[in-house]
C-alpha positions as CSV (number, residue, x, y, z in Angstrom):
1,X,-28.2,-14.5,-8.9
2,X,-29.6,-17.9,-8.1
3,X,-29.0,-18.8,-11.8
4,X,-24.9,-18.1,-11.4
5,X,-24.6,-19.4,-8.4
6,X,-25.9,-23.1,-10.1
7,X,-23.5,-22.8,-12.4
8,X,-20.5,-21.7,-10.4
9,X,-21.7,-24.9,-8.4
10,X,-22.1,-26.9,-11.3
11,X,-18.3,-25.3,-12.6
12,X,-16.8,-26.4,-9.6
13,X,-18.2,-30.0,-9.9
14,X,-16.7,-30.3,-13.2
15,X,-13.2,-29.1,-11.9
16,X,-13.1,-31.4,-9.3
17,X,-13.9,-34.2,-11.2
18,X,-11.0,-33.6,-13.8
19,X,-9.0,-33.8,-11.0
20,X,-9.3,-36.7,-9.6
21,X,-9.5,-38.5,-13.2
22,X,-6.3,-36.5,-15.2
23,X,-3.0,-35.7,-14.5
24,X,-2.1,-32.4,-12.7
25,X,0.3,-31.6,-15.5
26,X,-2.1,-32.0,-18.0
27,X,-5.2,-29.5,-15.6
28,X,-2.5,-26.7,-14.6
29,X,-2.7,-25.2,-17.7
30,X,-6.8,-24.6,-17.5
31,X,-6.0,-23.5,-13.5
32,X,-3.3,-20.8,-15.1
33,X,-5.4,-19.5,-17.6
34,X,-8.0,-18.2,-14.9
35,X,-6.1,-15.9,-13.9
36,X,-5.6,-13.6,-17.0
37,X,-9.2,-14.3,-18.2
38,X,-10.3,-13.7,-14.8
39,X,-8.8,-9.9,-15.2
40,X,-9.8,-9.6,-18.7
41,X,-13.5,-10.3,-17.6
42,X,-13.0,-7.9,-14.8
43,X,-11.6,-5.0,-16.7
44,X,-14.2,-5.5,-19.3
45,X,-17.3,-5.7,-17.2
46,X,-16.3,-3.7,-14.2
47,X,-13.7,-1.4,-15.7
48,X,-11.0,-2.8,-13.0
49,X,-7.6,-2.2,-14.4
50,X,-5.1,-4.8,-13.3
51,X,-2.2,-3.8,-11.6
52,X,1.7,-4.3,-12.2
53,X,1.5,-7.3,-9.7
54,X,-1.1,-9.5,-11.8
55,X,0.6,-9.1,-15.0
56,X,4.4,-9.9,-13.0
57,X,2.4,-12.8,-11.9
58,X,1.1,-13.9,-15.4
59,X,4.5,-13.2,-16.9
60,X,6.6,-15.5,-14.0
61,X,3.9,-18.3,-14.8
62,X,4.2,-18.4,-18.2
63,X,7.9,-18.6,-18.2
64,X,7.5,-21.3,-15.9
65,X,5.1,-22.8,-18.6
66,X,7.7,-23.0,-20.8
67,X,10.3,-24.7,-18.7
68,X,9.3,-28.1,-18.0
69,X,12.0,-30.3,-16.5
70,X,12.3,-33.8,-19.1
């Protein structure tokens, strides 16, 4: 327990530091993606099926992905 809670620390660290050295166009991406692996991880090591809202969710942001204003 100790050993994941280091590196959810350490994880965090890292995160935070991209931040405040890249652009927030170029870390949303890597913020987005959590949330579908996030479920994946779930529904494989926990056997939680995601519900209809998560995948409208996942959906709406990946269209929104796709339309970037020039």
């Amino acid at each position: 327990m100790a050993g994941a809670a280091g590196l959810a620390v350490l994880g965090n660290l890292c995160a935070s530091h991209a931040a405040r050295r890249a652009e927030a166009a170029l870390l949303a991406p890597v913020e987005f993606a959590q949330v579908p692996s996030g479920a994946l991880f779930g529904a494989i090591l926990f056997g939680v099926r995601p519900g209809w809202p998560l995948a409208a969710g996942v959906a709406l942001g990946g269209l929104g992905r796709l339309h970037r204003p020039p």
